[in-house]
C-alpha positions in Angstrom: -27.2 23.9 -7.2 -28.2 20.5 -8.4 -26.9 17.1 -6.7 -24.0 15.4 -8.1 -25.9 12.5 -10.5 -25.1 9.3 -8.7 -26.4 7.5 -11.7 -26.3 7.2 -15.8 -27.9 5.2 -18.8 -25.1 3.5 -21.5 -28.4 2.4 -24.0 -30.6 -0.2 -21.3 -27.5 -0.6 -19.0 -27.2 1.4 -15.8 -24.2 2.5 -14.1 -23.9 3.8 -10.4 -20.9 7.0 -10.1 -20.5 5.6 -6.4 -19.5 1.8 -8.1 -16.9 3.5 -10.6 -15.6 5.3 -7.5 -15.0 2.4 -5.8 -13.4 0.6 -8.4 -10.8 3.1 -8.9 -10.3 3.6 -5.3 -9.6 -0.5 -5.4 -7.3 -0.1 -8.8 -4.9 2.8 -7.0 -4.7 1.2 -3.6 -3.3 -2.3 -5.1 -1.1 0.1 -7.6 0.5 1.8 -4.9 0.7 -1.1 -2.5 2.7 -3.1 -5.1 4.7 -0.3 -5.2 5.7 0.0 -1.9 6.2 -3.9 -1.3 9.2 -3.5 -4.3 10.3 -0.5 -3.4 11.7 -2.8 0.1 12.5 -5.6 -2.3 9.5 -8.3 -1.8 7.8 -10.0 -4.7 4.5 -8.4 -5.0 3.0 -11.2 -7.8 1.3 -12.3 -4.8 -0.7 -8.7 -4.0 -1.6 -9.7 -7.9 -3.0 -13.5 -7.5 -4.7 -12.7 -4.3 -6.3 -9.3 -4.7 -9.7 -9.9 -5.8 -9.8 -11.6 -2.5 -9.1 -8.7 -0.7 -12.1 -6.7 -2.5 -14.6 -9.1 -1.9 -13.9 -9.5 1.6 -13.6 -5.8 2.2 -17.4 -5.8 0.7 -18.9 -8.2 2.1 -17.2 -7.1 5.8 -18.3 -3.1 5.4 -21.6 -4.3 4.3 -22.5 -7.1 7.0 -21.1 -4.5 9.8 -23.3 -1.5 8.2 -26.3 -3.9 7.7 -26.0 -5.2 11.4 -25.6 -1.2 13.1 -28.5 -0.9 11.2 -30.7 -3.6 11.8 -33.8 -1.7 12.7 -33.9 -0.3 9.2 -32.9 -3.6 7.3 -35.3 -5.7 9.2 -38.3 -3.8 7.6 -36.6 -3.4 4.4 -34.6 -6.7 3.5 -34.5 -5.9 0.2 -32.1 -3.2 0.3 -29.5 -5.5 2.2 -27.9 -5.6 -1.3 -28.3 -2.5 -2.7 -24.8 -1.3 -1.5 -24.9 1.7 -5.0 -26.6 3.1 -2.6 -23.7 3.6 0.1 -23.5 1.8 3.2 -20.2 0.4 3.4 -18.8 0.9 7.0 -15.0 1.1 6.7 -14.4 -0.8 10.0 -16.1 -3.8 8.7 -14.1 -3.7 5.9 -10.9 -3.7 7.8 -12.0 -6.4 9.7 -12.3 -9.0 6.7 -10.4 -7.8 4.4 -7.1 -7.0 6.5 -6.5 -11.1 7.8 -7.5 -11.6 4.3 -4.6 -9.7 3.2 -1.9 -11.1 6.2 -3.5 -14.7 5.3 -2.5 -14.3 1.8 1.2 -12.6 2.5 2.0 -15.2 4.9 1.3 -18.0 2.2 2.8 -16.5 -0.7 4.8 -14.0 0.7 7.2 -16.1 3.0 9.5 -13.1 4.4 7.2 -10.9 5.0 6.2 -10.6 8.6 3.5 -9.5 9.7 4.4 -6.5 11.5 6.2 -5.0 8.5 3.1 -6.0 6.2 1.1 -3.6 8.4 3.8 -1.1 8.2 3.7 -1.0 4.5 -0.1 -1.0 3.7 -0.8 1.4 6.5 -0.4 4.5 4.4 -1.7 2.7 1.4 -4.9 2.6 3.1 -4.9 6.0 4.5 -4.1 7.3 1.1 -6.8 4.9 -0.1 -9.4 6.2 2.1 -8.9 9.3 1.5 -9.5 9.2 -2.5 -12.1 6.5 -2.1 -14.3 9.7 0.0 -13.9 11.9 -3.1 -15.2 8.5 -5.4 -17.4 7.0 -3.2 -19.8 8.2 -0.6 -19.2 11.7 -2.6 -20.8 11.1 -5.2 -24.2 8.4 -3.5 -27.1 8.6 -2.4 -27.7 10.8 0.7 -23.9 11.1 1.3 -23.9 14.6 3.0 -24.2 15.4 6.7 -25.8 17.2 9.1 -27.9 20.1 7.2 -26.1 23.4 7.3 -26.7 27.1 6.0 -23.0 27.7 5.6 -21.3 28.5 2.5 -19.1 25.5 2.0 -23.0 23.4 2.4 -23.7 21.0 -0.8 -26.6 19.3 -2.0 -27.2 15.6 -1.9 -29.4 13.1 -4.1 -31.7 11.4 -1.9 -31.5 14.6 1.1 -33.5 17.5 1.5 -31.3 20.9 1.9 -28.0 21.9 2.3 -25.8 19.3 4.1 -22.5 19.2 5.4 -19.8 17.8 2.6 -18.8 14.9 5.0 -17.0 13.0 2.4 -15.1 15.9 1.6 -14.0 16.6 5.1 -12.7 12.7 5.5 -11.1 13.0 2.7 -8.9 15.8 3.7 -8.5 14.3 7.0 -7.4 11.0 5.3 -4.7 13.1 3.2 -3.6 14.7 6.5 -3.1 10.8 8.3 -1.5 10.1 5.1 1.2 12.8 5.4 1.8 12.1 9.0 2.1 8.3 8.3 4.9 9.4 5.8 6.7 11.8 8.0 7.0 8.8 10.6 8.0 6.4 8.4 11.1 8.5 7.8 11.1 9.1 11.4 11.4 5.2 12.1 13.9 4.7 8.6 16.6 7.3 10.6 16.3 5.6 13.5 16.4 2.0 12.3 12.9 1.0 13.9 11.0 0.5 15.6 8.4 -1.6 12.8 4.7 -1.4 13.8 5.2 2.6 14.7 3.2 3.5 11.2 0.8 1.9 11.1 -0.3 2.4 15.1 0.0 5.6 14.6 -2.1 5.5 11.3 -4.6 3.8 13.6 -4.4 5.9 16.3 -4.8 9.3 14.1 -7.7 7.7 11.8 -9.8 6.9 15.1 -9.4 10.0 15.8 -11.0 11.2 13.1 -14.1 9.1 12.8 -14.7 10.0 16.2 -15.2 13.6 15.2 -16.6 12.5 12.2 -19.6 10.6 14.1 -20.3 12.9 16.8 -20.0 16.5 15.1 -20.3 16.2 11.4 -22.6 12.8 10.8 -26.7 12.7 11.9 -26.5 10.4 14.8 -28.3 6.7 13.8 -28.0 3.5 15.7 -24.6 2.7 14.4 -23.4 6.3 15.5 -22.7 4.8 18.8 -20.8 1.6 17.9 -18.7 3.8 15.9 -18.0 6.2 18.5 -16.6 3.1 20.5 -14.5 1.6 17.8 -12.7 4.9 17.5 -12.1 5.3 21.0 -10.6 1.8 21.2 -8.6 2.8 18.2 -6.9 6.0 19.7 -6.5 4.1 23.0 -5.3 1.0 21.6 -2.8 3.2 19.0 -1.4 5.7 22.0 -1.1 2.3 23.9 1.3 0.7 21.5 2.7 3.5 20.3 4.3 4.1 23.7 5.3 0.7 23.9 7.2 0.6 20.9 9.4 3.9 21.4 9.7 2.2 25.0 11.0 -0.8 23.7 13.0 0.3 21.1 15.1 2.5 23.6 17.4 -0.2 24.2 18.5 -1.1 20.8 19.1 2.5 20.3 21.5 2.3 23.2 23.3 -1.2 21.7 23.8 0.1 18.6 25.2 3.5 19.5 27.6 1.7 22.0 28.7 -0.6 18.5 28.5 2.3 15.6 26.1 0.6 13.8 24.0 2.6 10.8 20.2 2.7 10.8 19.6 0.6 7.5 15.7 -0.2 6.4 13.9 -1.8 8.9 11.7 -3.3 6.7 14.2 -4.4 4.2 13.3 -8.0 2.6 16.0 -10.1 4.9 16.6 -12.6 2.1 16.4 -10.8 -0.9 16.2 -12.6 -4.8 20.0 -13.2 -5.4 21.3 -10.8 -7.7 21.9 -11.9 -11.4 26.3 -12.2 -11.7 27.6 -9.6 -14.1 30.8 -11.0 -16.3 33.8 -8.2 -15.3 34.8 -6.5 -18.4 38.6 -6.2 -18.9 40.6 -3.3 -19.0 42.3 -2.5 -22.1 46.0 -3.6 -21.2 44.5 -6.9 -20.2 42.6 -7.6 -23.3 45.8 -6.5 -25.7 47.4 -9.2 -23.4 45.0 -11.8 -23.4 44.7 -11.4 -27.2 48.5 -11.5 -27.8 48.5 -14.6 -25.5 45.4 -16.2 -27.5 47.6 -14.9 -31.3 48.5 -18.2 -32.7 51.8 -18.2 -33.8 52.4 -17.7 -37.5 52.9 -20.8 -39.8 56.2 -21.7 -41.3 56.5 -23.5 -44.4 58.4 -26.8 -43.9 60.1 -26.9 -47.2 61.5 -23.4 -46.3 62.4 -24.9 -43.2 64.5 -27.4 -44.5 66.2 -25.4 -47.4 67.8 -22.6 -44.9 68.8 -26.1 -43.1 70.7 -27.7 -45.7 71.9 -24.2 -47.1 74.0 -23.4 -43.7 75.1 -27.5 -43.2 77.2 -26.1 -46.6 78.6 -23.2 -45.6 80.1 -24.7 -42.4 81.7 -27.5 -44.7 83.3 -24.9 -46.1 
């Protein structure tokens, strides 16, 4: 089985599978994103003005923090510091630009949107995100498999010799799973009224999770495998940490607002919606035959008529 071709000709012009893959990852994450700021009533013509931001900082952040895990490669070979169609984005780095990129820009142009509930929101946008960016992106570059394998489900990659293990694959479907979990909460917190910031730790806790696996069973381990390893500890501790906090926490307003009989409502509702456009009533149909007999002018008399059945009964009391 041949490796899937990580690169084409259009006449002289050359175009990288791995770049398409990223751009389409990029086009369905701010698609669904916008979606999800609407669907709880924000403005999302910000998401629009401020988006290109977001990619280049998510760029530049996965490649600096790949570049620097793997210094001892990059220092030899400088000029492939650049070459990111060749893979080598780290997803942490990303996160770490590109995410205060993001809260920067909501805060700014977004006034009611607070932080906590921005994280809420995009938290399974990026899950999702991840998990079709695997299929497009490290899929289909240069030496994007794992660990060689003799298994059946083994694939080949351009750029590695063998059978490897389908890594990208195996995120992916982990992604998709982090992604169904982050929606099953969300309708945990919406029926309980709160508490905000639950999806997205747990979208943090479940995705460290993952890479940690990811590093240390599936992935060869290079001088980044280590750092990662880390990161993803700190995730799942930092997550489980919070996580408990917040159900902790949000105990207590249970308790209030069982006591009062108030109703769960959307806890990350826009608190001062666009006011809503006023609608003119429409009348009912004995009002309008009223209205229009009321508005019926009165029928004009002739005033030469007028005065002739005048005169005409002065004479007949004369009479």
């Amino acid at each position: 089985m041949k490796p899937i071709p990580v690169v084409f000709h259009i006449g002289p012009l050359q175009i990288h599978t791995y770049g398409i893959g990223l751009a389409l990852t990029f086009w369905f994450a701010y698609r669904y994103f916008a979606r999800r700021l609407r669907a709880h009533g924000y403005d999302d013509a910000w998401l629009g003005r401020g988006f290109v931001w977001i990619i280049v900082t998510a760029i530049v952040g996965a490649r600096a923090v790949h570049v620097i895990a793997n210094w001892g490669y990059y220092s030899r070979n400088t000029g492939d510091i650049l070459a990111i169609w060749h893979g080598g984005l780290s997803s942490y780095g990303g996160l770490v630009l590109s995410v205060p990129m993001g809260l920067l820009l909501a805060r700014r142009w977004c006034k009611p949107l607070r932080l906590s509930v921005t994280l809420d929101i995009v938290a399974p946008v990026l899950a999702v995100a991840w998990a079709v960016g695997r299929l497009l992106g490290p899929q289909l570059m240069v030496s994007g498999g794992g660990n060689p394998t003799t298994a059946w489900y083994g694939m080949d990659y351009a750029g590695q010799v063998g059978k490897r293990v389908p890594v990208p694959i195996f995120q992916s479907i982990e992604c998709f799973v982090i992604f169904g979990v982050a929606l099953l909460v969300e309708r945990f917190v919406m029926r309980r009224g709160g508490p905000v910031g639950l999806v997205v730790t747990a979208v943090v806790t479940m995705y460290g999770g993952s890479r940690f696996f990811d590093e240390y069973v599936l992935l060869p381990h290079g001088p980044g495998g280590v750092a990662v390893e880390v990161t993803s500890v700190a995730f799942v501790v930092v997550g489980l940490s919070f996580m408990s906090w917040l159900l902790w926490r949000d105990r207590r307003r249970l308790t209030g607002s069982a006591a009062e009989g108030e109703a769960a409502s959307d806890p990350w509702a826009n608190p001062a919606p666009a006011p809503a456009a006023e609608s003119t009533p429409v009348p009912d149909a004995d009002s309008a035959g009223a209205a229009d007999a009321a508005e019926e002018p009165e029928p004009e008399v002739d005033a030469r008529e007028t005065a002739g059945g005048e005169v005409r009964a002065v004479g007949e009391e004369l009479a």
